[in-house]
C-alpha positions as CSV (number, residue, x, y, z in Angstrom):
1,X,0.7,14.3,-2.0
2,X,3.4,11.9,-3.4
3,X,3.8,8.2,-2.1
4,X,7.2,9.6,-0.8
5,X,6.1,12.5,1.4
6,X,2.9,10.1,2.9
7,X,5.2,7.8,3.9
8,X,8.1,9.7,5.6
9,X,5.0,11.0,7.2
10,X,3.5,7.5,8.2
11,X,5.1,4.5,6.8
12,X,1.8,2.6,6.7
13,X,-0.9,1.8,3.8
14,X,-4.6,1.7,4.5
15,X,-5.5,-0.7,2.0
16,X,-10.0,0.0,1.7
17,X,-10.5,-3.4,-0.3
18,X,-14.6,-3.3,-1.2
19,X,-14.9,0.0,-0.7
20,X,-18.2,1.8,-2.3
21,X,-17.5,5.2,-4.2
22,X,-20.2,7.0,-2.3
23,X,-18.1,6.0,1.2
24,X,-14.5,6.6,0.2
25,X,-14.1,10.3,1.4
26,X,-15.5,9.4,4.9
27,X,-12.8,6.9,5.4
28,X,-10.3,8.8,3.9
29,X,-10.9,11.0,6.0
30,X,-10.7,9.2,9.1
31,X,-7.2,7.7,8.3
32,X,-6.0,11.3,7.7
33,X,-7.5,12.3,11.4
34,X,-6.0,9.2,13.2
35,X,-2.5,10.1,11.4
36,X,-2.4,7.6,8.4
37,X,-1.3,8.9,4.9
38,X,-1.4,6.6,2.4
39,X,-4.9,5.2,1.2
40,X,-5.2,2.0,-1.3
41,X,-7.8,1.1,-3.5
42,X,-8.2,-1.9,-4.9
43,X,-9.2,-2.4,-8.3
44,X,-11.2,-5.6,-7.2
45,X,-13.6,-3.2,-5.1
46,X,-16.5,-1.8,-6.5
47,X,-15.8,1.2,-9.2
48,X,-12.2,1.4,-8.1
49,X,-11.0,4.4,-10.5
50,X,-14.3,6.4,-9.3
51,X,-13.5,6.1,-5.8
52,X,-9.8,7.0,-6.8
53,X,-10.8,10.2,-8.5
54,X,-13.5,11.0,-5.4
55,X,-10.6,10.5,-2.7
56,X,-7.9,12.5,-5.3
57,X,-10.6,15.1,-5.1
58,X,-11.1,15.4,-1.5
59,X,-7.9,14.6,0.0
60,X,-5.2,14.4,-3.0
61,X,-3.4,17.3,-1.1
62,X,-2.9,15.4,1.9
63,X,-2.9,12.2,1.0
64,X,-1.4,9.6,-1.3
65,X,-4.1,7.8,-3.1
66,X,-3.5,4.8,-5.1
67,X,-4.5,1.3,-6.2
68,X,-4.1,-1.8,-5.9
69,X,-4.6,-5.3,-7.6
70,X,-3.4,-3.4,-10.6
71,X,-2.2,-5.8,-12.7
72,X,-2.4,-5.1,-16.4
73,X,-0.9,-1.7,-18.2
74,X,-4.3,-0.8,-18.9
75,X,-5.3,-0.6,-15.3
76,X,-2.3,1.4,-14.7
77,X,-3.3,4.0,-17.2
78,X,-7.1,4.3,-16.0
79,X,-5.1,4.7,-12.6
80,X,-2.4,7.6,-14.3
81,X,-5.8,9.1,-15.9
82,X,-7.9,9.4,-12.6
83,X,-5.5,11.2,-10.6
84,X,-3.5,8.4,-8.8
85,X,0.3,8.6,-7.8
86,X,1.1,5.2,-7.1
87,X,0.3,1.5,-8.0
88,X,0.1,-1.8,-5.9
89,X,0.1,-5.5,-7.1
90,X,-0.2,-8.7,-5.2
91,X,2.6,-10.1,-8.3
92,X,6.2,-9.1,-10.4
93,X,5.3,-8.3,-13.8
94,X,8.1,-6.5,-15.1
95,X,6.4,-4.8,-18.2
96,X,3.4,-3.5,-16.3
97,X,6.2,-2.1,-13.4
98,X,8.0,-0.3,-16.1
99,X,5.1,1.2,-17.7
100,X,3.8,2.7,-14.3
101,X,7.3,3.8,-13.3
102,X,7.3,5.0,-17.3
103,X,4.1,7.1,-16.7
104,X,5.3,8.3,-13.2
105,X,3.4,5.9,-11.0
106,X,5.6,4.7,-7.8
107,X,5.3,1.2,-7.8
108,X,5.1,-1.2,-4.8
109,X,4.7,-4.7,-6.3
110,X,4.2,-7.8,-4.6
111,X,6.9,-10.5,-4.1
112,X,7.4,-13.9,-2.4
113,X,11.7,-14.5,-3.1
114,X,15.0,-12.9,-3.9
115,X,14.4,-13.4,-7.9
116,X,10.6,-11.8,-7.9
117,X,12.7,-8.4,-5.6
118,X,15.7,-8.4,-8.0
119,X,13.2,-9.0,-11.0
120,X,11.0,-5.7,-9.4
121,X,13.9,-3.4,-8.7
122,X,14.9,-4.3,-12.1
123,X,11.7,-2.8,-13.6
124,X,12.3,0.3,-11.5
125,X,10.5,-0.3,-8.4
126,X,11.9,1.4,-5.0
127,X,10.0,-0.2,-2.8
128,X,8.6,-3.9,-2.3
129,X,6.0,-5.8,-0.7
130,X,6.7,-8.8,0.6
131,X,3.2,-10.5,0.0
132,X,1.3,-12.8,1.9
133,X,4.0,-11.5,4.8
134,X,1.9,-13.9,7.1
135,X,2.9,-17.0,5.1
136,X,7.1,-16.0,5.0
137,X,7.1,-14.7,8.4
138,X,9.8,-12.3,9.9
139,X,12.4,-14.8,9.6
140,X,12.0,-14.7,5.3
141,X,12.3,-11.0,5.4
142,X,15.5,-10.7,7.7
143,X,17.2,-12.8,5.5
144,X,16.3,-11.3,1.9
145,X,17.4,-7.8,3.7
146,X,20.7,-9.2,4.0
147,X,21.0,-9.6,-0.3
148,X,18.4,-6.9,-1.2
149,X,20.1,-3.0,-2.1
150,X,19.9,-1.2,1.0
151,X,17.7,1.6,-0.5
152,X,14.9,-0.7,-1.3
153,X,12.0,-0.6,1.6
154,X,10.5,-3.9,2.0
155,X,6.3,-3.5,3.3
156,X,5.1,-6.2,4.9
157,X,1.1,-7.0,4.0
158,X,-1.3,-9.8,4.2
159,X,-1.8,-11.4,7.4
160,X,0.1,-8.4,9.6
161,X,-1.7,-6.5,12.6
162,X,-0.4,-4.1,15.4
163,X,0.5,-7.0,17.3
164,X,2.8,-8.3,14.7
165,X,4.4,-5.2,13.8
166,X,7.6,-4.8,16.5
167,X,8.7,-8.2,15.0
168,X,8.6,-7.1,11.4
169,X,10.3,-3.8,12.5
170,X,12.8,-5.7,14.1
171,X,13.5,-7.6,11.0
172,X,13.6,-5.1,8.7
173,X,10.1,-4.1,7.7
174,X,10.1,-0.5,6.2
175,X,6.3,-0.4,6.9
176,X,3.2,-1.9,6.7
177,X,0.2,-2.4,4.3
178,X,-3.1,-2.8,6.5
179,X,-6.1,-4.2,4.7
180,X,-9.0,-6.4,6.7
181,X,-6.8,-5.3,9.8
182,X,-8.5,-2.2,9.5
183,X,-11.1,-1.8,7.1
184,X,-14.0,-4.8,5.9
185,X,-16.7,-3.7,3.3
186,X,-19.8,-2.3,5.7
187,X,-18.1,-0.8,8.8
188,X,-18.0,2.8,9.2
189,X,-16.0,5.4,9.2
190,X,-15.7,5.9,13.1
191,X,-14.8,1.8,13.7
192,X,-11.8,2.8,10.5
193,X,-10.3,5.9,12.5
194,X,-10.8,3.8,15.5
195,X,-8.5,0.7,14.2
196,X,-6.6,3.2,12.0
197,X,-4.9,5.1,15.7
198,X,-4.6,1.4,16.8
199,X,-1.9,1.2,14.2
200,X,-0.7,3.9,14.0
201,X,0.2,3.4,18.1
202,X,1.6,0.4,17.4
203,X,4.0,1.6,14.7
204,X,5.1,4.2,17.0
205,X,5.5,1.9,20.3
């Protein structure tokens, strides 16, 4: 599944930030039950391209499986060469963007102000994160929307729960990117679906 169809399906990101190769499908899997379609992997968790490859595997036809915390252009071709469709970063580096987008990765890279956007969509990215969103608050993304192309989604992540999300929608937030909010290294796959239909009800209300 592309990043595009996933998210027209679910605009949020399940980001699984420590999770263990031998675990991945089981939480994948409950995200996909409770209505999530999009599934992160960060590249600081423990044998991230594995657990990339195991979730393409298992649910690559139903969900878009990516990484994150990619943040060199060799971490976006281990990504390319284990079967993911999109990349994530916490940062705007405009050579490792345009490689991805080069390779066909969608991008969603991380930014903090109007330069690090323009400097992203420069690079090719068509979408954004606005990253710690915590720190910036609604307030920070209402006004970039007002400079930013109208065609560029802005995702807010870091810091952002169900009960933030009606003031980010409000503001202009495409969708969300949900890390410790709903999964920590060690719970299981029951507590993940559990928190993941929390969200998901919250987008929806």
């Amino acid at each position: 599944m592309t990043l595009d169809q996933a998210l027209e399906l679910c605009p949020l990101v399940a980001i699984l930030r420590g999770v263990e190769p031998g675990e991945v499908v089981a939480h994948c899997e409950a995200l996909h039950a409770a209505g999530i379609r999009a599934v992160e992997i960060p590249m600081n968790s423990p044998s991230p391209l594995d657990s990339v490859a195991r979730a393409v595997a298992a649910v690559g036809d139903r969900m878009a499986v990516g990484a994150g915390t990619v943040l060199t252009v060799a971490a976006v071709d281990g990504l390319k060469a284990a079967g993911g469709v999109y990349m994530v970063s916490p940062d705007v580096d405009p050579p490792v963007l345009a490689h991805a987008v080069a390779v066909g990765l969608d991008t969603l890279p991380g930014f903090a102000t109007a330069t690090e956007a323009f400097a992203a969509v420069a690079a090719g990215a068509r979408r954004l994160k606005l990253f710690p969103a915590a720190t910036y608050g609604p307030g920070h993304l209402k006004a970039l929307k007002a400079v930013l192309p109208r065609e560029v989604g802005v995702w807010a992540v870091g810091g952002v729960g169900p009960a933030q999300m009606a003031d980010w929608k409000a503001a202009g937030a495409a969708g969300f990117g949900l890390g410790s909010e709903l999964y920590r290294p060690g719970q299981t796959p029951e507590d993940t679906g559990a928190k993941a239909r929390a969200a998901v009800a919250a987008w929806a209300g």
